[in-house]
N, C-alpha and C positions, 0 to 999 in steps of 0.2 A: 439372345441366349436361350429363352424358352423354345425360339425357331429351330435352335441347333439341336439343345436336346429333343426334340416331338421327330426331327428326322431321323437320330439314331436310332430312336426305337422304332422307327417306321422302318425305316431300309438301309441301315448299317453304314458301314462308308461310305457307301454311293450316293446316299441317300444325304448325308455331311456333307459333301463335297455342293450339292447341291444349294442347301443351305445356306455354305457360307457363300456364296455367289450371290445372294438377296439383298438390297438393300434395307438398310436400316430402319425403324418404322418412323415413319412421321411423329416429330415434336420429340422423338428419345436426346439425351441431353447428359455429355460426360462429366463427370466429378469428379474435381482434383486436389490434391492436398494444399492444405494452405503453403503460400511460400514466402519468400520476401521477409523472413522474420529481422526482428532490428532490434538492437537496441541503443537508448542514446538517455545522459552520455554511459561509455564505455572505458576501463569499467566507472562502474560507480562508485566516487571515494564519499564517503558519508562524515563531513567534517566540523560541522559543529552538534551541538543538542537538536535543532531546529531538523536536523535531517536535508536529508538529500532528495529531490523526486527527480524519478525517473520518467521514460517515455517506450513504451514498446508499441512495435507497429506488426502490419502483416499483411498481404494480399490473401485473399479466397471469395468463394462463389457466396459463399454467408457465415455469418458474423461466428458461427460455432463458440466454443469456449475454450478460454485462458486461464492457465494459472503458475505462476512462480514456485519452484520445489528450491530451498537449500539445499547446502552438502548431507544435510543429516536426514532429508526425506522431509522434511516440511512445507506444506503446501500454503500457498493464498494466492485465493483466486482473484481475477480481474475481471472489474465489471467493463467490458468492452463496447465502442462506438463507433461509428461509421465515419472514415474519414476521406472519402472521397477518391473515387479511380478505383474499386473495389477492392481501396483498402480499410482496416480497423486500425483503432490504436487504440488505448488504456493506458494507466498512469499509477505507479504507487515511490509513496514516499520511504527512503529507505533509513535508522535512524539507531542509533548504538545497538536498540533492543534487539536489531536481527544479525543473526549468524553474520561474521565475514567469511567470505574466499569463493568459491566456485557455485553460479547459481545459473538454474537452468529456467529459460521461457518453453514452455509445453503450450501447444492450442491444437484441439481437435475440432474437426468438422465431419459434414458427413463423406469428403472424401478421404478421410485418412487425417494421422496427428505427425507436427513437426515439432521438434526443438531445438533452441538456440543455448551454447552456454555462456555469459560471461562470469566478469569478477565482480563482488561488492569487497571495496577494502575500506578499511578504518583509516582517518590519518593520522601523521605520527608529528611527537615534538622533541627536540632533543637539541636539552640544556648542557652547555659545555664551560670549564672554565680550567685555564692553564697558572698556574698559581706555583712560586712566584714568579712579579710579573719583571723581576733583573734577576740574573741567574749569574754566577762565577762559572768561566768557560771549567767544561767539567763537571758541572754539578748537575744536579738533579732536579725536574721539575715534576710535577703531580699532574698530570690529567684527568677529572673530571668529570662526571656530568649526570643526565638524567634521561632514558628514553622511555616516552611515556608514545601510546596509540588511544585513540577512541578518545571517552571523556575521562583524560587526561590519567588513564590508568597505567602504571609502571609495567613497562613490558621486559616480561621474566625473561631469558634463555637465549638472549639473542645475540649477536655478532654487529659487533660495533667499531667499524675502524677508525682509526686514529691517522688524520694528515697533515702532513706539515710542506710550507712554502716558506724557503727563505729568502731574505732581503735581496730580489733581484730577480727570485726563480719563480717556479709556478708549484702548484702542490703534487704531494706524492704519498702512496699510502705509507707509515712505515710496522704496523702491526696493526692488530686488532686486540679487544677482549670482551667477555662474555657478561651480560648484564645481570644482578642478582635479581632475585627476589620481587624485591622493588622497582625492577629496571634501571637500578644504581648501577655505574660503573666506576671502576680507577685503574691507574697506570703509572707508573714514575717512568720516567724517561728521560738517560744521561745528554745534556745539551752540549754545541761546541758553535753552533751559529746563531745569531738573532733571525728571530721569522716569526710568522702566523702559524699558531696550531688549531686544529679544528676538529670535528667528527664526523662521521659519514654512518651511513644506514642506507643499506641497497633494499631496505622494503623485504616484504613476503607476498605469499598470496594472500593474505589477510592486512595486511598494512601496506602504507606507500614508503616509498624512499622516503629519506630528510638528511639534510646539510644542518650542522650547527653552525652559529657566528664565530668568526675566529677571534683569536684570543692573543696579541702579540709578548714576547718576552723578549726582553734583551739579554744576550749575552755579553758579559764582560771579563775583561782577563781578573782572576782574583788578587787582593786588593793586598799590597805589602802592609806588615805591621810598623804601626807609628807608637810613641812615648815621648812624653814629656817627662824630664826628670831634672834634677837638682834647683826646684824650686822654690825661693824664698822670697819672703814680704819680710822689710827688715827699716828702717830697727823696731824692737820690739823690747819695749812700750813707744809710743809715740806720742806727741801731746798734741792735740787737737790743732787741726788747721796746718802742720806741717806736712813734709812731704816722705813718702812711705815708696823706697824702691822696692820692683819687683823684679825678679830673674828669674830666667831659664833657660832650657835646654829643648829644642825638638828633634827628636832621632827616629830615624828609618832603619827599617831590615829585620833583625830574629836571631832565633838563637843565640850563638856568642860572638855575631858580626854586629852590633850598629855603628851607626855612621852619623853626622847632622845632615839635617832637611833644610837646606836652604833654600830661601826665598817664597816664605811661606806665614802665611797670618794666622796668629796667634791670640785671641781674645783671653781677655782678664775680666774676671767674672769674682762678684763680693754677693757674701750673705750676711747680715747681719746679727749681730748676739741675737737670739731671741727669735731670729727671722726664719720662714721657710720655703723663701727659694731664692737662686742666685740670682744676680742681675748685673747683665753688661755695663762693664766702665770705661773702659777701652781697648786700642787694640793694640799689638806689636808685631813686627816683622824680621823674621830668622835671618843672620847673619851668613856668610859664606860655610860656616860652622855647624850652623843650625842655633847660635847660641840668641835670645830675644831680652830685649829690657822695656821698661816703663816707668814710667814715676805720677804717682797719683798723690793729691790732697787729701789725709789722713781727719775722718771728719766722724767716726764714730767706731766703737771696737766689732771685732767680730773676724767670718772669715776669709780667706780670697785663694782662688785658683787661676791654674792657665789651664785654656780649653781650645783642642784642633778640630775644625769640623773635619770629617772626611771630603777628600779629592778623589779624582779619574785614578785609580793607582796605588790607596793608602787609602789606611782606614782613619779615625776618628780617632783620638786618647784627650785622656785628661789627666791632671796635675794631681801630684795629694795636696789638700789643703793646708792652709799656715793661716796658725789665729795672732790676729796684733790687738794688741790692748788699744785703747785710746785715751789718754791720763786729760777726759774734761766730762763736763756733766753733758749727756745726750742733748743736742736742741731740740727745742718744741719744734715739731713739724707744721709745715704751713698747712691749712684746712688743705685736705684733699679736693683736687680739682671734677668738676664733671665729665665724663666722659659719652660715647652715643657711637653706635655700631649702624651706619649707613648703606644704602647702595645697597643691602647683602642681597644674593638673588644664588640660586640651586637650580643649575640649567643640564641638559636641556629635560624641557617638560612636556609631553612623558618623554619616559626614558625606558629603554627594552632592559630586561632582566639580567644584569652581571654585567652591563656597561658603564662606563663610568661616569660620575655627576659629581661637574664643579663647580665650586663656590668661589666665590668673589665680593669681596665688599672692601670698605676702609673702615678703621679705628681711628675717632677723634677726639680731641679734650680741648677744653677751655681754658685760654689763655688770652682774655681779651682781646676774644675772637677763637672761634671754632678753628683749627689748624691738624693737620695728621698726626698720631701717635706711633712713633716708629718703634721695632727692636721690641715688639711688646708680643707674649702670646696671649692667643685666642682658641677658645674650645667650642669645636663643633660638635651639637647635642639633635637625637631624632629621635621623634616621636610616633609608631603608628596609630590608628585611629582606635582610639578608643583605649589606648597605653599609658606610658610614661613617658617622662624624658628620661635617655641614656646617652652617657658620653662616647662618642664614636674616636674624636681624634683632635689632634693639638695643631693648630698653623702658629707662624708669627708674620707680623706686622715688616713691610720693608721701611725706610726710611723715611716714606712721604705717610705712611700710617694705612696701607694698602695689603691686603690680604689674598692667598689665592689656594687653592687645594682641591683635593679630589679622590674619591672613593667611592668602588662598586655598588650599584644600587641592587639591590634584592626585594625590597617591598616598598608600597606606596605609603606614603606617611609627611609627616611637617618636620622639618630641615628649621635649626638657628645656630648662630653663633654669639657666643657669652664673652664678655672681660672680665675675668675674677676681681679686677682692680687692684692697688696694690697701694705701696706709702704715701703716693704722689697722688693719684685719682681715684676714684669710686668708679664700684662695678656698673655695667650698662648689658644690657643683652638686644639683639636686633629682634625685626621680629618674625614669625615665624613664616615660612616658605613651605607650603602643599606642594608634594610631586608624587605626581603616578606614576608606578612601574608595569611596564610591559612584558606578559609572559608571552 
């Protein structure tokens, strides 16, 4: 270049022309911008507290200097090393504290500066839950949830769709809605099929996509109205040790059409003068009519119902009650027997956050010899750490004295099941079961 200039002012064009026809001087040497810029991995989702490190590389003649600029102009720079084949690389950990979305690698040398953009996103969590988990075809279920990004911050403003797969099919979007504040969202939405519902998050330039777990609900035709009506325990007074008929009626339908329900079990259920709570005595079964009878041993006063559980189809009803005298003096009750809550166990362990955790044990008593206590409830109580116990929900015992149930876990904590005991036994409680919940 000095060659070229020193001849224009020597001799003008011609004097250029000449010039450039020279060879180059010994040992001159061209410089070029770095290239080969990289970065890995791409983009960068920064997913727990610990952070994420990255890798960025680059070809050039010498090592020049690196630095990282966010969206908002913020620089940090990179102490860079020689990584063989005349390339560098450098390394920064990237970690909630730094900006997400679009971040540029800048490196100057003395040939000139390049740069690279990628993405840093946050990633995302998103709690889902369809509630309830049986619906009446027709009705209405609530959708759910929670989209949280970064360390576990509620993401405000965002677009959150709602998908559903029914029994058979694959999923499909059927709306969306917009997350508050908190990154709360909800939705009702009219059902007519059983399926998985779920939520979906297509991600930003600052967050990544997320799927939530689905959440099944069964649809059912809703359920016809059931009654029990013209029911009597008779005679009344009775004298001790006789026999006490019971009658009734179970009817189907509404309004001013019922009908009987036949071929259907009907339990009879006593509470005692003084007593408070009913207790199975036996059972009977509806006539072509719907009409039921029973005859039981009349062994202390007090009062007695007929009770329908709900079926596929019908709902559940119960009796008004009818009080019978019993014309003898109460017996002494035999000493209450012992009881003992086995086997109990709250699976699986861990369990992910809004899935369900069941329980299992058997109820026994003493009767010269440990034997199952059947037709009996049982109260499932949870504790988290460092809390109380609180009552969660009621199971009963099947005939061999066998337990079973189930409910959504939300926090880790200890899991038991209690026998309040009752005229015949003393209370017993199992003992307590730790489980961790997975967010």
């Amino acid at each position: 270049m000095r060659a070229v200039i020193a001849a224009v002012a020597m001799g003008g064009a011609v004097a250029l022309c000449g010039a450039v026809a020279l060879p180059a001087a010994a040992g001159a040497a061209t410089v070029t911008a770095p290239s080969d810029l990289a970065v890995s991995p791409s983009p960068v989702i920064v997913a727990t507290g610990a952070g994420t490190p990255a890798t960025f590389t680059y070809k050039s003649a010498e090592a020049g200097t690196a630095r990282l600029l966010d969206g908002s102009g913020r620089a940090v720079a990179l102490a860079t090393g020689p990584a063989g084949s005349g390339a560098y690389s450098a390394r920064y950990g990237f970690t909630f504290r730094d900006e997400p979305g679009a971040w540029k690698l800048e490196v100057r040398t003395g040939g000139g500066t390049a740069t690279k953009e990628f993405q840093v996103h946050w990633n995302t969590g998103l709690d889902f839950a369809a509630s309830p988990d049986v619906a009446d075809r027709g009705g209405v279920v609530r959708l759910s949830g929670t989209l949280t990004y970064g360390a576990s911050r509620g993401y405000a403003g965002q677009r959150v769709y709602l998908a559903f797969k029914p029994v058979g099919g694959s999923y499909g979007r059927v709306g969306w809605v917009t997350t508050d504040g908190r990154g709360r969202f909800s939705a009702d939405e009219r059902v007519d099929r059983s399926g998985w519902w779920r939520a979906e998050f297509d991600g930003t330039t600052a967050a990544e996509p997320a799927t939530s777990d689905s959440d099944r609900v069964d649809v059912r035709d809703a359920a016809r109205r059931t009654r029990v009506t013209g029911f009597d325990a008779s005679p009344d007074p009775v004298r001790a040790g006789g026999t006490l008929r019971l009658r009734g009626r179970l009817e189907i339908g509404g309004g001013d059409f019922w009908r009987g329900f036949p071929d259907h079990r009907v339990k009879i259920l006593f509470k005692p003068d003084g007593g408070y709570r009913w207790r199975y005595v036996t059972s009977a079964w509806t006539g072509d009519r719907g009409f039921f009878a029973a005859d039981v041993r009349a062994r202390t006063s007090g009062w007695w119902r007929a009770e329908f559980e709900a079926v596929t189809g019908a709902t559940g009803s119960v009796s008004s009650s009818d009080y019978v005298t019993v014309r003898a003096p109460r017996p002494v009750p035999p000493p209450a027997a012992d009881t003992r809550v086995i086997r109990f166990n709250a699976a699986p362990e861990p369990v992910g956050y809004g899935r369900y955790l069941t329980f299992r044990g058997a109820l026994q008593v003493w009767d010269d010899g440990w034997e199952g206590y059947g037709h009996q409830k049982v109260t499932v109580w949870f504790k988290k750490a460092g809390g109380s116990w609180h009552y969660v929900k009621t199971l009963r015992t099947n005939v061999s004295g066998k337990f079973w149930g189930r409910t959504k876990a939300t926090r880790s904590g200890s899991w038991k099941v209690v026998f309040p005991g009752d005229d015949e036994a003393r209370r017993s409680s199992s003992r307590a079961d730790w489980v961790r919940v997975k967010h």
